[in-house]
VEXKE-292589 format. One record per residue (C-alpha): residue number from 1; x, y, z. Coordinates in steps of 0.25 Angstrom, whole numbers, m for minus. Each point is the difference from the previous one (the first is absolute). Layout:
N
(node NUM; (X; Y; Z))
...
//
This chain:
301
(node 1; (0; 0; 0))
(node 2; (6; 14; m4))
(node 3; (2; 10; 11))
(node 4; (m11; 7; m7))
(node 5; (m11; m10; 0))
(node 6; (3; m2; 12))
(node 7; (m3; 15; 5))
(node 8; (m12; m2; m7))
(node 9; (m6; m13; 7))
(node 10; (5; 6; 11))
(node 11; (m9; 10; m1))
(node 12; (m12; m6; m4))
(node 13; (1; m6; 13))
(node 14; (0; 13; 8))
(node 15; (m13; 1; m8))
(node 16; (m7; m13; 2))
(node 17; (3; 4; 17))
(node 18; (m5; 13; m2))
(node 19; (m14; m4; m7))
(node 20; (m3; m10; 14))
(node 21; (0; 13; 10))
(node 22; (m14; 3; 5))
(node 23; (1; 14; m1))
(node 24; (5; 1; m12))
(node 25; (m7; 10; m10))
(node 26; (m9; m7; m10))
(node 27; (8; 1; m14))
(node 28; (m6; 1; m13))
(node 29; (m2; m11; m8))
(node 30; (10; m4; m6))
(node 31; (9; 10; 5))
(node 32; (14; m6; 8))
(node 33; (0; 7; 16))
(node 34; (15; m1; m3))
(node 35; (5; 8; m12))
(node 36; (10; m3; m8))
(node 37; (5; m14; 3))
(node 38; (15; 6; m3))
(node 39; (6; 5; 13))
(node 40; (9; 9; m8))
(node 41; (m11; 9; m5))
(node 42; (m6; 7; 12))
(node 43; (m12; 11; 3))
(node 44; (7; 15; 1))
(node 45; (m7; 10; 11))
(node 46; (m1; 10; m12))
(node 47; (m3; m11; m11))
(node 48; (m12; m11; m6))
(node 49; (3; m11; m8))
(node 50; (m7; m8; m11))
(node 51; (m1; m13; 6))
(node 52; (m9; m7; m10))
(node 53; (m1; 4; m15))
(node 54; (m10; m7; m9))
(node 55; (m5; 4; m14))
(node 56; (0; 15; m5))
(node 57; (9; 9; 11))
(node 58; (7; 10; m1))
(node 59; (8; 12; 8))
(node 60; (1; 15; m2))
(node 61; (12; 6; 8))
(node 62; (m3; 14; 5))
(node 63; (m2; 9; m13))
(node 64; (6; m8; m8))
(node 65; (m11; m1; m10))
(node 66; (6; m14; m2))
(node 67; (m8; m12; 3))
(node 68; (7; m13; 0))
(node 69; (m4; m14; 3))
(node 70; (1; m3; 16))
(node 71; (9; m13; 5))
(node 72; (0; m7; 14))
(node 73; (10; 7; 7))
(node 74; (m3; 15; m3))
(node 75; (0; 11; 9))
(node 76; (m11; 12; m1))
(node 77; (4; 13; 9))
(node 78; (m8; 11; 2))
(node 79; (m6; 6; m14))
(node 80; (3; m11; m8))
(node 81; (m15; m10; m6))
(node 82; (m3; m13; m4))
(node 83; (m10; m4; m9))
(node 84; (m7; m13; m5))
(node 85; (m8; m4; m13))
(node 86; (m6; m14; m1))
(node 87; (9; m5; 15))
(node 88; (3; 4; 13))
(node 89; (11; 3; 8))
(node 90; (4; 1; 16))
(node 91; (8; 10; 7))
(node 92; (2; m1; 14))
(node 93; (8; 9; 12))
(node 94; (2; m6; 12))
(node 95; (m13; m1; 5))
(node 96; (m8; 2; m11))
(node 97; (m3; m8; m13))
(node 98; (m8; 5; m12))
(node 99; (m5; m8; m12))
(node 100; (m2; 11; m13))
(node 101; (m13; m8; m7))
(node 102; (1; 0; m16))
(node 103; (m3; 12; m7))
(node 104; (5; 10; 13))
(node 105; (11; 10; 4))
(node 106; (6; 3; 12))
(node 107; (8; 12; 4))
(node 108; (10; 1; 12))
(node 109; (m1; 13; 7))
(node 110; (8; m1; 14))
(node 111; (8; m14; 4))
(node 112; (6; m2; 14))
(node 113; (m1; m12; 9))
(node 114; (m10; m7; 1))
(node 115; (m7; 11; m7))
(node 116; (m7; 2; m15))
(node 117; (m9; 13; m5))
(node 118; (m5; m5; m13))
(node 119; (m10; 6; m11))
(node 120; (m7; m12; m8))
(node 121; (m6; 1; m13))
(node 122; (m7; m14; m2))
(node 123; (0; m10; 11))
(node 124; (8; m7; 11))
(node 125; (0; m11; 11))
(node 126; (9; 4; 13))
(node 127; (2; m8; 11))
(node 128; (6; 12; 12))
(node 129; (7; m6; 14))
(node 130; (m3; 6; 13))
(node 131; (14; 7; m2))
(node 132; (m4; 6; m15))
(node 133; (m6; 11; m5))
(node 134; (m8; 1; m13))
(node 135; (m4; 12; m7))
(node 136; (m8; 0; m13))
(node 137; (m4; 12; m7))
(node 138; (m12; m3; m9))
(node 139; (0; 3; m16))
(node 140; (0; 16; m2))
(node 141; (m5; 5; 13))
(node 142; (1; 1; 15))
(node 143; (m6; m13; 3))
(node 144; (11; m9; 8))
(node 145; (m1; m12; 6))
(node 146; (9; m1; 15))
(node 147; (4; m14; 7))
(node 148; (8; m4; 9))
(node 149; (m3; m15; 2))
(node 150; (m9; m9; m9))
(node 151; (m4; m7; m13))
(node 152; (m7; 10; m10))
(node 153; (m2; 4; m16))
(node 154; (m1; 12; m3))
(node 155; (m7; 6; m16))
(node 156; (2; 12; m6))
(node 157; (0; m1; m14))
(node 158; (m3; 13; m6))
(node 159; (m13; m7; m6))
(node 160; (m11; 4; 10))
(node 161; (5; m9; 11))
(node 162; (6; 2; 14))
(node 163; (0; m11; 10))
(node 164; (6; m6; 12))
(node 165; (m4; m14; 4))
(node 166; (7; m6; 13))
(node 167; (3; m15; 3))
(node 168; (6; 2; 14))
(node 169; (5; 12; 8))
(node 170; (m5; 15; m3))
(node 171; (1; 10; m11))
(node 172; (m2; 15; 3))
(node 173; (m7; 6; m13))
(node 174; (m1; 15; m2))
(node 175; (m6; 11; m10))
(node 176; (m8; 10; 1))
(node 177; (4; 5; 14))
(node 178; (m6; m13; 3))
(node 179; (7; m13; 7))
(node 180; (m7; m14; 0))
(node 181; (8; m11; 7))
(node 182; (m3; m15; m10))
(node 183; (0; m11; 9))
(node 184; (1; m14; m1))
(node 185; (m7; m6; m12))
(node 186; (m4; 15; m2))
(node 187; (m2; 8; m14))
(node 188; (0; 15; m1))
(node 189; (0; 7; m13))
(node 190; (1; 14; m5))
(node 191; (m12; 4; m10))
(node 192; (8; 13; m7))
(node 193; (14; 7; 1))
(node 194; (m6; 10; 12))
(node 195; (m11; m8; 8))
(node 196; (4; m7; 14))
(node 197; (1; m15; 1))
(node 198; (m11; m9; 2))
(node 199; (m5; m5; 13))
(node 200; (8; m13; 0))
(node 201; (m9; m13; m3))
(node 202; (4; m15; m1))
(node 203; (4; m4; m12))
(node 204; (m10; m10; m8))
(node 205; (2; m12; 0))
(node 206; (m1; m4; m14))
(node 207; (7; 9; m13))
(node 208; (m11; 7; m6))
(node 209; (0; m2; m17))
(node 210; (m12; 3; m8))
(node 211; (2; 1; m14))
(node 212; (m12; 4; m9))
(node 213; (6; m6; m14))
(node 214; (m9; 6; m14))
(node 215; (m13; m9; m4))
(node 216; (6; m4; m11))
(node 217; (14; m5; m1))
(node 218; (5; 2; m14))
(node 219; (1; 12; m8))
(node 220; (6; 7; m10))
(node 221; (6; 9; 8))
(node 222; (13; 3; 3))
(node 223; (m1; 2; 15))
(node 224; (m12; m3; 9))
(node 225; (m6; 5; 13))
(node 226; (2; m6; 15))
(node 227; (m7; 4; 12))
(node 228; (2; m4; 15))
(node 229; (m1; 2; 15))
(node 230; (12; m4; 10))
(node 231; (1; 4; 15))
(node 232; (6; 15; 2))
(node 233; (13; 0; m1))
(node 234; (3; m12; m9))
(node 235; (9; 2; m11))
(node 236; (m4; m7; m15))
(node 237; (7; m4; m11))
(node 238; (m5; m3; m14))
(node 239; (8; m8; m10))
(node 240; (12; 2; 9))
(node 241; (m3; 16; m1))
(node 242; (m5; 8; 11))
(node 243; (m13; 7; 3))
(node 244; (m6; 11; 6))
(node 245; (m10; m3; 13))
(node 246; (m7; 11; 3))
(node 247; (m4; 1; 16))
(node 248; (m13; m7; 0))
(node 249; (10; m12; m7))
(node 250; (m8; 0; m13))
(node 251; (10; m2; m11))
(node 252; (m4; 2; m17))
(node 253; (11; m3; m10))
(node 254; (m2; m1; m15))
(node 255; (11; m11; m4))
(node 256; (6; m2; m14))
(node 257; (0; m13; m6))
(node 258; (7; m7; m11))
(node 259; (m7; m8; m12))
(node 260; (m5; m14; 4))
(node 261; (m3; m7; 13))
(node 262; (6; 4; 13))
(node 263; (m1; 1; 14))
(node 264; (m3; 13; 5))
(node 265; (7; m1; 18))
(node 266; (m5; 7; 12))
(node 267; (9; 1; 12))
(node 268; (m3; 7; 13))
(node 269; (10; 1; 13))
(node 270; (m7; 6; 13))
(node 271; (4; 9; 10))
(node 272; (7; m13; 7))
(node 273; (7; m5; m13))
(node 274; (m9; m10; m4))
(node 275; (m3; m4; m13))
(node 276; (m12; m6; m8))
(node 277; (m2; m1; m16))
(node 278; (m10; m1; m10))
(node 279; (0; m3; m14))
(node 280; (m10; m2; m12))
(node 281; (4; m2; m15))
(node 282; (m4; 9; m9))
(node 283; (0; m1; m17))
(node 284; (3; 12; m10))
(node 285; (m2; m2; m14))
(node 286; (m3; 12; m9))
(node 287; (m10; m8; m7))
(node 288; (m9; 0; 12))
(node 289; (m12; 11; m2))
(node 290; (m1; 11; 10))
(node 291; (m5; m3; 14))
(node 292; (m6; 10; 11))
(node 293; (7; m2; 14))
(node 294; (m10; 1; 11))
(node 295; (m1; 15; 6))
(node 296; (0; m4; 13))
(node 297; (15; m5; m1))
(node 298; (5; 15; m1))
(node 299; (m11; 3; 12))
(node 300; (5; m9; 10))
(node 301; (0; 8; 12))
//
């Protein structure tokens, strides 16, 4: 066994302990609470690392204007933003671990031990020790979510959707002059850029996807319209592309299609980070004669 493989088993071990200790804070799925495995890459006070890369990540270094594609290994300080487009990435300082979700950006602010100030565009899972500090600053505005010790997601897409959904622990969620605290198996969103957050509710137990497809299901058009209702605060994607929920979560896309048969996905993930699809098939052919859509599609409300 090389000296380096046997670093590396050496701390894998560390890990498999650490996992058995009663009080230790519930991890994200899938996340390690021991990051990375190689003892000679260590967490600076001033400094996050990408301790998990998967699919479409990349970094921007301060004003670079650069993107480049993100590694295991790298180091964010202050100013510096990651970015993912069909994956996900973690970062972690000690203390505190973030998961990016697909499609998000997340920019430093201020890094010091055992302490993060973010600002998210998309969404993101983060698991905060009792020791760590977590600030998120929501989309656009002067929404921020505050943690010092628990299991939450956190949405702010830029699309009609602000959320914070907790697992375990607490989330302090201001705006508007207002601060809600989200418990437990809590959700609170935020309706607009200047309202206050919702009163904190549980979350529901099932994810909510209704999709209200056209009567008829082959045209020939070049694109065709899709309704549908998710719970506020949900973010839904349509052939892998993201659409707008307004804030009673009523989503309407009109999606192109190609010539021939297809399948046309719906994909919806919650304030809590879980997922449910839909999907129908649907025919073009330009020999097809002209078919009205129902009005009421357009006047779901």
């Amino acid at each position: 066994m090389t000296r380096r493989m046997f670093r590396i088993v050496a701390a894998l071990a560390v890990l498999a302990a650490g996992c058995k200790k009663k009080n230790a804070a519930p991890a994200i799925a899938g996340v390690s609470n021991v990051i990375p495995p190689d003892p000679a890459v260590r967490l600076d006070g001033e400094q996050a690392i990408v301790t998990s890369s998967q699919g479409k990540v990349e970094l921007l270094r301060g004003a670079s204007g650069a993107w480049s594609d993100a590694k295991v290994g790298d180091r964010l300080s202050a100013k510096d933003s990651i970015r993912t487009g069909l994956g996900q990435a973690d970062v972690a300082v000690e203390g505190v671990k973030i998961r990016v979700n697909e499609f998000s950006r997340l920019d430093m602010s201020t890094i010091d031990k055992r302490t993060l100030h973010t600002r998210l565009h998309g969404s993101l899972e983060s698991d905060v020790e009792q020791t760590g500090k977590l600030d998120v600053d929501m989309g656009d505005t002067d929404a921020t979510a505050h943690s010092e010790g628990g299991h939450f997601f956190v949405t702010a897409d830029g699309r009609g959707v602000m959320a914070v959904a907790t697992v375990t622990g607490s989330v302090r969620l201001s705006n508007g002059g207002k601060t809600v605290e989200v418990g437990k198996g809590q959700v609170s969103k935020i309706g607009a850029a200047k309202d206050a957050p919702a009163v904190p509710a549980a979350a529901l137990r099932r994810v909510l996807l209704s999709v209200q497809w056209p009567n008829v299901m082959a045209t020939n058009k070049p694109s065709m319209p899709i309704a549908g209702r998710v719970e506020p605060g949900s973010r839904v994607f349509i052939q892998g592309e993201q659409i707008s929920v307004d804030t009673g979560g009523i989503f309407r896309a009109r999606v192109p299609l190609k010539h021939g048969k297809q399948k046309i996905a719906v994909v919806t993930v919650d304030a809590l980070g879980r997922r449910k699809h839909v999907e129908s098939t649907v025919l073009r052919d330009d020999s097809l004669p002209d078919v009205k859509v129902k009005k009421k599609l357009w006047q779901w409300h």
